[in-house]
C-alpha positions in Angstrom: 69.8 -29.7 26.6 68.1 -26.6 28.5 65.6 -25.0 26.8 65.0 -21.4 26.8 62.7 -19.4 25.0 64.3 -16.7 22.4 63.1 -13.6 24.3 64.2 -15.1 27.8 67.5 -15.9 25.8 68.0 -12.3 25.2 66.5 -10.9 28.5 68.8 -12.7 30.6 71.9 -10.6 29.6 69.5 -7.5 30.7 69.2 -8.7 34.1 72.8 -8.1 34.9 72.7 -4.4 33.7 69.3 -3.6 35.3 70.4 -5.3 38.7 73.0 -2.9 39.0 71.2 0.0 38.0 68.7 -0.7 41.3 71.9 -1.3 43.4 73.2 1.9 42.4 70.0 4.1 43.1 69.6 2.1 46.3 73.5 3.0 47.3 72.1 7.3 46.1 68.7 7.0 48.3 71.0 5.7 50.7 73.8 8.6 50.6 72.3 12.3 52.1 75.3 14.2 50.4 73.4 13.0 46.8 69.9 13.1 47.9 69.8 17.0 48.2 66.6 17.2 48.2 65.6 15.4 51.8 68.0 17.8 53.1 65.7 20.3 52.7 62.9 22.4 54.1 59.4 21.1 52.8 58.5 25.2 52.3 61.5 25.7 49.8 60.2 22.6 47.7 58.3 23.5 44.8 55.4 21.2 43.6 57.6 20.5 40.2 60.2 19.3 42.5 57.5 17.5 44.2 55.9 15.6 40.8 59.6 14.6 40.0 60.9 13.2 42.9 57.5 10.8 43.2 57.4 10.1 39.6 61.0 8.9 39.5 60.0 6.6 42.9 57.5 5.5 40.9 59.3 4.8 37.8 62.1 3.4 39.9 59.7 0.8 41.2 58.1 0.0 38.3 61.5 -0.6 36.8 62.3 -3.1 39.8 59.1 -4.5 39.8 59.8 -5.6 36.3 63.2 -6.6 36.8 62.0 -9.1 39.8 59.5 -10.8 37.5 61.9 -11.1 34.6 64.6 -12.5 36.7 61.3 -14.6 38.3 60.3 -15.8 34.4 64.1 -17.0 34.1 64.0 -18.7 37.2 61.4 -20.3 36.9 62.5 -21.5 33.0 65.7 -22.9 35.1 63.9 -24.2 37.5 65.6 -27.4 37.5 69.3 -26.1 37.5 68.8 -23.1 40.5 66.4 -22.9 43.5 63.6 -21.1 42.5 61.7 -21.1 45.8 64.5 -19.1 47.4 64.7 -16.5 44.4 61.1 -16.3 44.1 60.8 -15.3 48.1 63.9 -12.7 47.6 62.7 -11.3 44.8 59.4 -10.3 46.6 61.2 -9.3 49.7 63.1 -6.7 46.9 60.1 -5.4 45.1 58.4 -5.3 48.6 61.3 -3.1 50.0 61.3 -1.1 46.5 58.0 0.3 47.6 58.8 0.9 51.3 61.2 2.9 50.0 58.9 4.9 47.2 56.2 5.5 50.2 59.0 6.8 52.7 60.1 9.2 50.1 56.5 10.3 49.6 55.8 11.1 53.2 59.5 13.1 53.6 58.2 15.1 50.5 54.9 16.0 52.6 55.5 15.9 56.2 59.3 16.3 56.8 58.8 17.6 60.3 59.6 15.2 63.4 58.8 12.1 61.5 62.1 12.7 59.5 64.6 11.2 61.7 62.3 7.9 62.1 62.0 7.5 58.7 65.6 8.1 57.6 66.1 5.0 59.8 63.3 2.9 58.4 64.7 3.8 55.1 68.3 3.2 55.6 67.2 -0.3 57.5 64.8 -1.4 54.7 67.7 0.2 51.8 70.2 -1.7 54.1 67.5 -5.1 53.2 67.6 -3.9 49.6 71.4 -4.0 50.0 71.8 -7.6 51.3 69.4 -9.1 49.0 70.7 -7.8 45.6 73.7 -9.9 47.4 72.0 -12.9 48.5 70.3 -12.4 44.3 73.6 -11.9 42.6 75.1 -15.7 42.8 71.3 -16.5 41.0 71.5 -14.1 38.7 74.8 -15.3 38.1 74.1 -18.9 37.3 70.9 -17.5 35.5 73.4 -15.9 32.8 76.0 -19.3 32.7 72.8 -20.8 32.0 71.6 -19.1 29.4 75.2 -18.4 27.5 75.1 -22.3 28.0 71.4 -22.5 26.1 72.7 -20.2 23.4 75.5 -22.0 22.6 73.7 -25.5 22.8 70.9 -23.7 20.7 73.6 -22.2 18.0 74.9 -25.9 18.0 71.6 -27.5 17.6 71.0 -25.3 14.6 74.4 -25.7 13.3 73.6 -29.4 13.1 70.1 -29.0 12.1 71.6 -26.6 9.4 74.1 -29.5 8.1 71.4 -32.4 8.6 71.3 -34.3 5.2 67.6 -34.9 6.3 64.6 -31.7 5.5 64.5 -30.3 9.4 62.4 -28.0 10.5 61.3 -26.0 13.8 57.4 -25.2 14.0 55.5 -23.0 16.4 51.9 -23.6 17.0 49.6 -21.4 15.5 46.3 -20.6 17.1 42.9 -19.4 16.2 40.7 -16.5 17.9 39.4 -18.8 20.3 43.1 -20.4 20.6 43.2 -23.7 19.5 45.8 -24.9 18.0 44.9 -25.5 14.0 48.4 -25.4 12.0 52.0 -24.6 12.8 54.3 -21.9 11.3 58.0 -22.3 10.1 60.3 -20.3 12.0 63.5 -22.4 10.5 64.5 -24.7 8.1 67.4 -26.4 6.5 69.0 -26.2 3.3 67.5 -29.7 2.4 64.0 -28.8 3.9 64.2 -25.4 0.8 64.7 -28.0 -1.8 62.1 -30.6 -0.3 59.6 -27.2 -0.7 59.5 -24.2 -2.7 57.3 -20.9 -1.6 56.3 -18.8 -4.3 58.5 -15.9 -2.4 61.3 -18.1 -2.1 61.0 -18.1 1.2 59.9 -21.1 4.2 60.4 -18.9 7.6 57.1 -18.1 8.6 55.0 -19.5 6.4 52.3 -22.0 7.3 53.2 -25.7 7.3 50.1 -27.2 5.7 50.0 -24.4 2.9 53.4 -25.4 1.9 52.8 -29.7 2.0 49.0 -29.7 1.8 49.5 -33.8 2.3 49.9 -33.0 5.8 46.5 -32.1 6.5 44.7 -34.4 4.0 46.7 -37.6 5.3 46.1 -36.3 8.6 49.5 -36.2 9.7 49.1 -32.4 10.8 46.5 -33.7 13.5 49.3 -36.2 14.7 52.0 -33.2 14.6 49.3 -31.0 17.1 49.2 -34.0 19.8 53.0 -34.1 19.4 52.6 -30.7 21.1 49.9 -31.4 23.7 51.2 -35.0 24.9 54.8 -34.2 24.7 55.1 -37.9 22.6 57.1 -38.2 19.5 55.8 -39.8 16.5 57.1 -41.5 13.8 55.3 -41.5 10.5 54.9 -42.6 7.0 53.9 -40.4 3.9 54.4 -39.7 0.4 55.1 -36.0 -0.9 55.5 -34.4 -4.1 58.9 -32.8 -4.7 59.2 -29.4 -6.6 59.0 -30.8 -10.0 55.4 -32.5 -9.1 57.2 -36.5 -8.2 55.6 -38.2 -6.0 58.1 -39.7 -3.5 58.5 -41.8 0.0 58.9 -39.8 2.9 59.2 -41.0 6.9 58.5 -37.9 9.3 59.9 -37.7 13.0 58.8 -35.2 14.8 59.5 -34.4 19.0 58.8 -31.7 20.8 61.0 -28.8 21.9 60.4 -26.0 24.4 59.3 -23.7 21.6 57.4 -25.8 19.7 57.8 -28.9 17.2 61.4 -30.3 15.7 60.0 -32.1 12.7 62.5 -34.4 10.2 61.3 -35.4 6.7 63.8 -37.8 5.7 63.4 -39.3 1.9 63.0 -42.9 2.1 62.1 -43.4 -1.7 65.6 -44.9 -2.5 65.5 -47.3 0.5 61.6 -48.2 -0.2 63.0 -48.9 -4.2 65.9 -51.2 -2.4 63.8 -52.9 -0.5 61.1 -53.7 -3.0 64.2 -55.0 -5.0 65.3 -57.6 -2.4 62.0 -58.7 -2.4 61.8 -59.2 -5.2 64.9 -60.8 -5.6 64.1 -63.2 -2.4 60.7 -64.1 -4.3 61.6 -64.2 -8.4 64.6 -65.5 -10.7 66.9 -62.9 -11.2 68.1 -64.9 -14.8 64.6 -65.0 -16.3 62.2 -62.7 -14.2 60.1 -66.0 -13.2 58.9 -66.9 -9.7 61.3 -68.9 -7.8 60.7 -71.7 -5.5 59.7 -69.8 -2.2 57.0 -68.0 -4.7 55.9 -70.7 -6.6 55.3 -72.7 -2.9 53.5 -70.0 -1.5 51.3 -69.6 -4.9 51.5 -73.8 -4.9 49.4 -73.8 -1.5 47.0 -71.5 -2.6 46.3 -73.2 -5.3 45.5 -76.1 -3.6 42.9 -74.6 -1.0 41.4 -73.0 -3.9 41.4 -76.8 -5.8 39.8 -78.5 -2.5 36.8 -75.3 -2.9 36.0 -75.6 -6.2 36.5 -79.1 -6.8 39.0 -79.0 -9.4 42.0 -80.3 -10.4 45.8 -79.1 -10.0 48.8 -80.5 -11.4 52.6 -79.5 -11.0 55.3 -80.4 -14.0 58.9 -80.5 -12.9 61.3 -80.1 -15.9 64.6 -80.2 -16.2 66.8 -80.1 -19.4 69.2 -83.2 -20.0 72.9 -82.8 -19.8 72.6 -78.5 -19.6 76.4 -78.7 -18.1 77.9 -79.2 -21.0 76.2 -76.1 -22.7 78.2 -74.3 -19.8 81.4 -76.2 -20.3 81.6 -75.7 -23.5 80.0 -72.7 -24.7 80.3 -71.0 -21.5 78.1 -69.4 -19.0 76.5 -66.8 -20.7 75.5 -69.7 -23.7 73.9 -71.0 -21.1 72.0 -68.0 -19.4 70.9 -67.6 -22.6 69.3 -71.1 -23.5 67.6 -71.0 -19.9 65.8 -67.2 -21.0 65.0 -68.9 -24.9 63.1 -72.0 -22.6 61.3 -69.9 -20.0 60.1 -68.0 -22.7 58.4 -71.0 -24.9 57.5 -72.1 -21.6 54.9 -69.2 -21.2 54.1 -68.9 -24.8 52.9 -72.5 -24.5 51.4 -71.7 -20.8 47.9 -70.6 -20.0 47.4 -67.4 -18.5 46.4 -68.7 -15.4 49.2 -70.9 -15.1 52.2 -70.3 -13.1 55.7 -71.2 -14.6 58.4 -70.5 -12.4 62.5 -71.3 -12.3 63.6 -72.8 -8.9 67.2 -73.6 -10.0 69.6 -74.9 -12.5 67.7 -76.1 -15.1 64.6 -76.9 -13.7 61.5 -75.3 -14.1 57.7 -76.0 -12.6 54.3 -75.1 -14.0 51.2 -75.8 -11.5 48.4 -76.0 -13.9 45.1 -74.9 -12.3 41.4 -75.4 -12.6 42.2 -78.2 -14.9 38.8 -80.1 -15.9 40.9 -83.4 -16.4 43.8 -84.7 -15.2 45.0 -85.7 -18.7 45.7 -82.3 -19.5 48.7 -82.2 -17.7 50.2 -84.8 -19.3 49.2 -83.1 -23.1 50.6 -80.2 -22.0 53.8 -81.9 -20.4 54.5 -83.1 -24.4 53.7 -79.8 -26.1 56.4 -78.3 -23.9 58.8 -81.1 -24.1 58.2 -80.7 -28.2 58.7 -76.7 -28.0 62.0 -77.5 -26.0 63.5 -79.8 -28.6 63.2 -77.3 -31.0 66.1 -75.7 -32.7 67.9 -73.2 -30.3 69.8 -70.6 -31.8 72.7 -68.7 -29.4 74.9 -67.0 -30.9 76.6 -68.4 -34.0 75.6 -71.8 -32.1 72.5 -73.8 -33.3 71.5 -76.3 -30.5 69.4 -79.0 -30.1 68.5 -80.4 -26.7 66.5 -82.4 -24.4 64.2 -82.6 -21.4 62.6 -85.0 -18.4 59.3 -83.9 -17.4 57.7 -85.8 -14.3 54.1 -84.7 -13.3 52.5 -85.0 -10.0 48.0 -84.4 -10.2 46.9 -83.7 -7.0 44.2 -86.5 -6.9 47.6 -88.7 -7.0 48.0 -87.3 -3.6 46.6 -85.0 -0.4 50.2 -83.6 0.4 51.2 -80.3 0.8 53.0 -78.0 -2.2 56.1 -79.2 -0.6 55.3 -82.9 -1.3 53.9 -82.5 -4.4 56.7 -80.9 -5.7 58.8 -83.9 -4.3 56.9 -86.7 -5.9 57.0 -84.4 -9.4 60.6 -84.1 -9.4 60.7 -88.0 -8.4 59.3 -89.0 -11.5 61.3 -86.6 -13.5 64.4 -88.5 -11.7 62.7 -91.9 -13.3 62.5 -89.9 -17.0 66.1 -88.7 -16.6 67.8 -92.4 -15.3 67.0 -93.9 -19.2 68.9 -90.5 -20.7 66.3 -89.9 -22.9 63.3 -87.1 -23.1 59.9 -88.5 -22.2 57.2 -87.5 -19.2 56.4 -89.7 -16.9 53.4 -88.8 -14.1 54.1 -89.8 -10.1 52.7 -92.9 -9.0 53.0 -95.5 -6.3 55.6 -97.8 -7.8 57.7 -94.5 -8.2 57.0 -93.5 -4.5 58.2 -97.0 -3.3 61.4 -96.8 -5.7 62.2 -93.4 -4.5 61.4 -94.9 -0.8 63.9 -97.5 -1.3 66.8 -94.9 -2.4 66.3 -92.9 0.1 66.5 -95.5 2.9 69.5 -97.1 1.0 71.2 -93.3 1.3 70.4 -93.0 4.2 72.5 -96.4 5.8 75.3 -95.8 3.2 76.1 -92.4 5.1 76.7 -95.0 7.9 78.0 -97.7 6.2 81.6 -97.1 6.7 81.1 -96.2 10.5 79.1 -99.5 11.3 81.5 -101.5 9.5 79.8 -102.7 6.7 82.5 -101.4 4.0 84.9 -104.2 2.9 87.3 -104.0 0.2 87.8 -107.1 -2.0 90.8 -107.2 -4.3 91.1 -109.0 -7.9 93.9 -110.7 -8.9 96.0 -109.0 -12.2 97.8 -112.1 -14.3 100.7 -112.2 -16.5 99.1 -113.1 -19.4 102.4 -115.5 -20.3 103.2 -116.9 -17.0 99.8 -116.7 -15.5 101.4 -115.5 -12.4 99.7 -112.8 -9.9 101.5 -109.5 -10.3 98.9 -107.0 -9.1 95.8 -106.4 -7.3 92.7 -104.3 -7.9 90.7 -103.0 -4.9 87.0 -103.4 -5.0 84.8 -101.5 -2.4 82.2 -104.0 -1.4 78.7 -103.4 1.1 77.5 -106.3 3.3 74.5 -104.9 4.6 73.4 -106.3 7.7 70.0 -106.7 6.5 70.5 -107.7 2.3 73.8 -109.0 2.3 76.2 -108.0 -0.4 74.7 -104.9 -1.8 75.6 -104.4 -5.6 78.0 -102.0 -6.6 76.3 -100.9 -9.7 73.5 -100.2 -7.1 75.4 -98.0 -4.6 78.5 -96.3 -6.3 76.0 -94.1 -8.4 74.0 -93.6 -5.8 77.5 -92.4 -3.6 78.7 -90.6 -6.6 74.9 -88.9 -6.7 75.1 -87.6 -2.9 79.0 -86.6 -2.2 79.2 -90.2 -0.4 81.9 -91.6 -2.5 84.1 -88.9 -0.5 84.5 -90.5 2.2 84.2 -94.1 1.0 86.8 -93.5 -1.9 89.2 -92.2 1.0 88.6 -95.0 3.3 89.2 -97.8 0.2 92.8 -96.1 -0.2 93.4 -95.9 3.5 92.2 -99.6 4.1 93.5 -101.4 1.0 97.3 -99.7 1.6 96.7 -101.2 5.5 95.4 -104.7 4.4 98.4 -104.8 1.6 101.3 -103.7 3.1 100.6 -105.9 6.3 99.6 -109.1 3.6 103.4 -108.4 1.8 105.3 -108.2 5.3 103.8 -111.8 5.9 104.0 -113.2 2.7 107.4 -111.4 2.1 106.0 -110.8 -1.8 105.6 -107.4 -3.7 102.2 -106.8 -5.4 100.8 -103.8 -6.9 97.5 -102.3 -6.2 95.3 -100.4 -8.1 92.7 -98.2 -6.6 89.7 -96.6 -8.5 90.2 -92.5 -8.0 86.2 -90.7 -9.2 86.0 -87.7 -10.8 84.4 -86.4 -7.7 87.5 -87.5 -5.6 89.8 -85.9 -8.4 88.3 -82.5 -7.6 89.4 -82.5 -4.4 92.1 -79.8 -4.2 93.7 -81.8 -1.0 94.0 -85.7 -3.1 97.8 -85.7 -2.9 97.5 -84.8 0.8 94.8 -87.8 1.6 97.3 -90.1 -0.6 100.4 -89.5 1.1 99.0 -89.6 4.0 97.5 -93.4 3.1 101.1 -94.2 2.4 103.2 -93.3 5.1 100.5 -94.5 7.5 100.3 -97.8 5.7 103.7 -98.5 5.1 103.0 -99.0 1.8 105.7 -98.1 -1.0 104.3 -95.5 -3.3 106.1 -97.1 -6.5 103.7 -100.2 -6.1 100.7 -97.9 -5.6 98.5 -97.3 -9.2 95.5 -94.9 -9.8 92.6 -95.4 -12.0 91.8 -92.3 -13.8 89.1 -92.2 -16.3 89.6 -90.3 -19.5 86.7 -88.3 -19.0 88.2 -87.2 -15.6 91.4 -86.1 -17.3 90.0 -84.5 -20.2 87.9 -81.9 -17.9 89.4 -78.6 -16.5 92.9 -79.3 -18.0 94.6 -76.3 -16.3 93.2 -77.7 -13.2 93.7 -81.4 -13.8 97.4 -80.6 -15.3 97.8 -79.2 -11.5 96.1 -81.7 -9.4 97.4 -85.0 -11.2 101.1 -83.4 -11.6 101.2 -82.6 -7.7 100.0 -86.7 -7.2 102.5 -88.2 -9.7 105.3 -86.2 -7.6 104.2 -88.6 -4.6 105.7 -92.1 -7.0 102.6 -93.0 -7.6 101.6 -94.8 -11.2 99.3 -93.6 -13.4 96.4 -96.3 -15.0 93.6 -95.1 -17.2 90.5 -96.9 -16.8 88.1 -97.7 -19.4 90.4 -96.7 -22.3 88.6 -96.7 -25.8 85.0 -95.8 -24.1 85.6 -92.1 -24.0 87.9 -89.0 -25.6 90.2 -91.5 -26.7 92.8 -88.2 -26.6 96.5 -89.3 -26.9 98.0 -86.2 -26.1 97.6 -86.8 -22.4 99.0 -90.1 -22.2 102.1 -88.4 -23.4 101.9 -85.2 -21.5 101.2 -87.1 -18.1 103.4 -90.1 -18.7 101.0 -93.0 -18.3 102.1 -96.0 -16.8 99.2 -98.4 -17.9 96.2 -98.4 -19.9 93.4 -100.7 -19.0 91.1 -101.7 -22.0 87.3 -101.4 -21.1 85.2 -104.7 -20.8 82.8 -103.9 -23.5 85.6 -104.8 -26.1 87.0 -107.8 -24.4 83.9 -109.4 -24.1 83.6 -109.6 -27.8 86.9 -111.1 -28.5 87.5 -113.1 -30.6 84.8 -112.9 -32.7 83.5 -109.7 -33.5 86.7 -108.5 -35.6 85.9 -105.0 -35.4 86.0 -105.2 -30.9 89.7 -107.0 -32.0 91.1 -104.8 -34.3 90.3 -102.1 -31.4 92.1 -104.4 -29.3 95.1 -105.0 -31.1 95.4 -101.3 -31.7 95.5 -100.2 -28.0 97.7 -103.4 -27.4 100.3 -102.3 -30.3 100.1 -98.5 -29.4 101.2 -99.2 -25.8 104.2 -101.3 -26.8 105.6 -98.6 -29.0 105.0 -96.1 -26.1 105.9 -98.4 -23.5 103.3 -98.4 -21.8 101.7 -101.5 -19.5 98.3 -103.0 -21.1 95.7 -104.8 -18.8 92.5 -106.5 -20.4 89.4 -106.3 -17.7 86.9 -109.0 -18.0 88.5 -111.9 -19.3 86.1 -114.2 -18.5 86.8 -117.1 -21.4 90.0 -119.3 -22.2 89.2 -117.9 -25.8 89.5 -114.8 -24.6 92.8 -115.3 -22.8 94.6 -117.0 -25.6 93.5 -114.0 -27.9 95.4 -111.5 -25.5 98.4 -114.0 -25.4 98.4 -113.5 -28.9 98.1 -109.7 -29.7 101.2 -110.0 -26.6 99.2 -108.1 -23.8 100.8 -107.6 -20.8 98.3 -108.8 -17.7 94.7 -109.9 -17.8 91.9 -109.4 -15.0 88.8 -111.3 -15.0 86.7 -113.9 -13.6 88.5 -116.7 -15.8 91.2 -116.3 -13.6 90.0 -115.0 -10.0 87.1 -113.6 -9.1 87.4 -110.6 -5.9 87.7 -111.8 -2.6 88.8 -111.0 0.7 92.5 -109.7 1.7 92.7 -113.4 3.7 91.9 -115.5 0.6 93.9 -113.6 -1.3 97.2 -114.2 1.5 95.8 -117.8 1.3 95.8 -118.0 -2.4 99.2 -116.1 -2.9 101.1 -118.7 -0.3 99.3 -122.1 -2.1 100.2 -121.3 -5.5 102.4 -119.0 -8.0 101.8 -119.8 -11.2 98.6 -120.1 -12.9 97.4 -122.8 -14.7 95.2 -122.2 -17.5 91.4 -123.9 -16.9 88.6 -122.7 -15.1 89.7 -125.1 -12.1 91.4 -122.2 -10.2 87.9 -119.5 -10.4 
């Protein structure tokens, strides 16, 4: 942008108009037909005549004097857009000639005798230079005025943009003293936003001083930083809070740079981004649910606490709690039920909590108070049961009265010299240990729970590689007809040989792969393997079995199951008719819009339906009719106690007589007696499964088994 002063803005259309008033009296001295006056006698000129002609020489160079340093003062301005070294030397050479000129004329007007024709040569030489420069000066003075038309309309757009600015813009000039310093700076514009930012008691800004309008300037010292602005030519960013008109305080940052006539200052009103980013602060650091500290807080507050511990000598505890089985407040009640048992908990959680404790939420359910400057350990664990007690009180939401349950684990720090971090760990360890017996209680971190919590690490840890390294096998259990004692099915049975313990129970590892996401992957590879290992076993024995794989609730979420079965089939070769899936009812009774979906785009594949475990859960008929199941399977826990207990048979002969009016297949798990066996004969079940018969083994002693023999006889000889 070129910068030009306001009054050089303006004088620079003058110089065109003067310029050519000195050409034109330099083209009259020049012509004797207009000059009358030289023509003449010196006797017949009168002293009038005299006074005139001299004071019009000198007014004429006093008028080109002025005109040279104006043109000079522009040129020097535009000094880097035009040569102002070769201007500066003509316009010298001009005013120089200017006065040649005047003092010629003033010796013709005394002495006019034989001087005269000499010095109407000097003057029509040096009027001849006067000529030729205004020539050689006319292409500057012509890119003077492109100049400054070019600086007025880059100054009418600068205003035009300062005018429509959103932000308060000013221009300031300095002001000076008597003894000029520089002590304040006076408004010569501002914006429409800058007259709402301040009011003048005349309603007017132009003009006025600065720091009498925002006094803050000058107390915050901001008005100093605005002077250097001017001196160093630096621009500074800064800062400040202002009051508005109506006396509110409020979050301003100033800009200010410097222009060629003083200061561009910007106030731009930063209180709605300072609120913002106080909020996401905030939101980074508390709960937005309950308005309690979340975990990056209550870690930060955690480690403080513990310096301040080691100082004083005192003790520090942490509680983890978490409330027992809070999903199905959500499932059932819905979200907001359940936004509003967390708030009713926080808050008996403080009411219960010391001052100087901190209780924070750092997800789901669970909550953590760090106890300080305890002056026993046992505290914690006093206070861990008044909470759990507050907890277990009556909840009222809504039209809903609720009753629930909690795990507490505590972690003291004498128990340990770890970090926050840690601590935390080992207190939400021994809350794991409360919640495995599904009960409330509060147990406190120690070694044998550090060691347990070791060990299932570790064990996670190598089942994430189990699969890779080979370790996965799946064993299959034989399914008899219960009258011909012939094998008519298998089960698949994910088995672990670890390299290290051997066979590794599954009661010991499923929960812990349903507990990480592991059973993903392992459930797909049991489907993929056990369809490979079968379908090559039938081609060589030239016999049809079915199999019956075990499908998790965490598998059946999977929107892509059908996918991953088909594509078990037609890679195996295995026919999808022979193929059965164990559903649990609890897996079909959850999300039925969902489940209807999922299990309906599966049973499209061929593939039969089994529900495990029947009688342990909902129990719900409607969905054995709506999703046309092909075989119930009745849990262990009832089979075990038949014959005796008559109330584990009557449930027995009900499922058994309720299939075969619907049709529908009935396999007994864990037949482990001949008792047992003959008791399912009896009540006509269809096929029994259980050690009696065959315990799991490998797919080759199962081909070995299926070639020797094809009947069953009853007797324990055969296990």
């Amino acid at each position: 942008m070129i910068h030009i002063s306001g009054n050089a803005k303006r004088e620079n259309f003058l110089v065109v108009a003067l310029a050519t008033m000195c050409l034109g009296a330099a083209i009259w001295k020049a012509h004797p037909l207009i000059s009358q006056a030289d023509a003449q006698p010196l006797k017949f000129i009168s002293i009038r005549t005299i006074f005139l002609h001299s004071a019009t020489d000198v007014l004429a160079w006093v008028a080109a004097a002025f005109i040279c340093v104006t043109v000079a003062r522009l040129a020097w301005t535009l000094r880097r857009h035009i040569a102002f070294g070769t201007t500066g030397y003509l316009l010298l050479l001009l005013l120089i000639a200017f006065g040649i000129l005047g003092l010629l004329d003033l010796i013709r007007t005394r002495n006019a005798g034989t001087l005269s024709p000499h010095l109407d040569s000097i003057g029509i030489a040096v009027e001849a230079v006067v000529v030729i420069v205004l020539l050689l000066l006319l292409p500057f003075i012509h890119s003077i005025v492109e100049l400054g038309q070019t600086a007025e309309d880059e100054h009418t757009r600068f205003l035009t943009a300062a005018k429509a600015n959103m932000n308060a813009f000013f221009l300031l000039e300095p002001m000076c003293n008597l003894g000029g310093v520089q002590h304040d700076f006076k408004i010569t514009f501002a914006n429409a936003k800058a007259e709402l930012l301040l009011i003048s008691p005349d309603g007017k800004l132009v003009h006025r001083r600065i720091s009498k309008l925002l006094p803050a300037l000058q107390t915050s010292g901001v008005l100093g930083k605005l002077i250097q602005v001017g001196v160093s030519g630096n621009p500074i960013h800064q800062d400040l809070l202002l009051k508005d008109p109506s006396g509110a305080q409020r979050a301003f940052s100033l800009d200010a740079f410097k222009m060629s006539t003083g200061i561009a200052a910007v106030f731009t009103d930063t209180s709605e981004r300072k609120r913002f980013k106080e909020s996401v602060i905030h939101l980074a650091r508390y709960d937005a649910l309950t308005g309690l500290p979340n975990r990056v807080l209550m870690l930060e507050r955690m480690a403080q606490a513990i310096d301040r511990a080691h100082h004083t000598q005192t003790h520090l505890a942490v509680l983890l709690v978490t409330l027992n089985k809070f999903n199905r407040i959500n499932d059932s009640l819905g979200y907001a039920a359940g936004d509003a048992l967390l708030n009713t908990v926080a808050q008996r959680i403080m009411n219960i909590s010391r001052p100087q404790d901190t209780v924070a939420r750092i997800g789901g359910d669970e909550f953590v108070i760090m106890l300080e400057a305890l002056d026993t350990e046992a505290y914690a664990t006093v206070h861990a049961t008044n909470i759990l007690s507050s907890i277990e009180e009556e909840i009222e939401i809504g039209d809903q009265v609720l009753n629930i349950s909690a795990s507490i684990g505590i972690c003291t720090m004498a128990a340990t010299e770890a970090d926050a971090a840690t601590m935390l760990r080992y207190a939400s360890s021994a809350m794991f240990e409360v919640k495995k017996q599904g009960i409330s209680g509060v147990l406190e971190y120690s070694y044998d729970i550090c060691c347990a919590t070791s060990h299932t690490l570790q064990l996670e840890q190598q089942l994430r590689h189990a699969t890779a390294n080979g370790e996965m096998e799946v064993y299959y259990q034989p399914q008899v007809d219960c009258k011909t004692r012939e094998i008519i099915g298998v089960e698949a049975l994910l088995r672990w040989n670890h390299p290290e313990r051997g066979m590794v129970s599954p009661g010991e590892f499923i929960a812990l792969a349903e507990e990480t996401g592991t059973i993903l992957s392992l459930g797909e590879w049991a489907l993929r393997q056990s369809c490979k290992e079968m379908a090559s076993m039938q081609e060589r024995i030239g016999r049809q079995l079915s199999l019956a794989v075990n499908i998790s609730s965490t598998q059946f979420l999977q929107d892509d199951l059908a996918a991953i079965v088909q594509d078990a089939l037609s890679s195996s070769g295995f026919t999808s008719e022979n193929l059965e899936l164990e559903l649990t009812e609890s897996t079909l009774m959850n999300d039925s819009a969902q489940t209807d979906t999922r299990l309906k785009s599966v049973l499209d594949l061929g593939v039969r339906l089994a529900i495990d475990d029947f009688g342990t859960g909902f129990s719900n008929f409607q969905y054995i009719l709506e999703y046309n199941v092909d075989c119930l399977k009745i849990d262990r826990s009832f089979v075990s106690k038949c014959p005796h207990d008559s109330k584990a048979a009557a449930v027995v002969q009900t499922i058994i007589s309720m299939a075969r009016e619907l049709n529908i297949l009935v396999v007994a798990e864990g037949v482990e007696r001949e008792d047992q066996a003959n008791f399912l004969l009896d009540r006509h079940c269809d096929t029994c499964q259980g050690y009696f018969f065959h315990k799991p083994m490998a797919i080759d002693a199962l081909e070995t088994l299926l070639q020797c023999e094809t009947t069953i006889e009853a007797g324990g000889h055969h296990q």
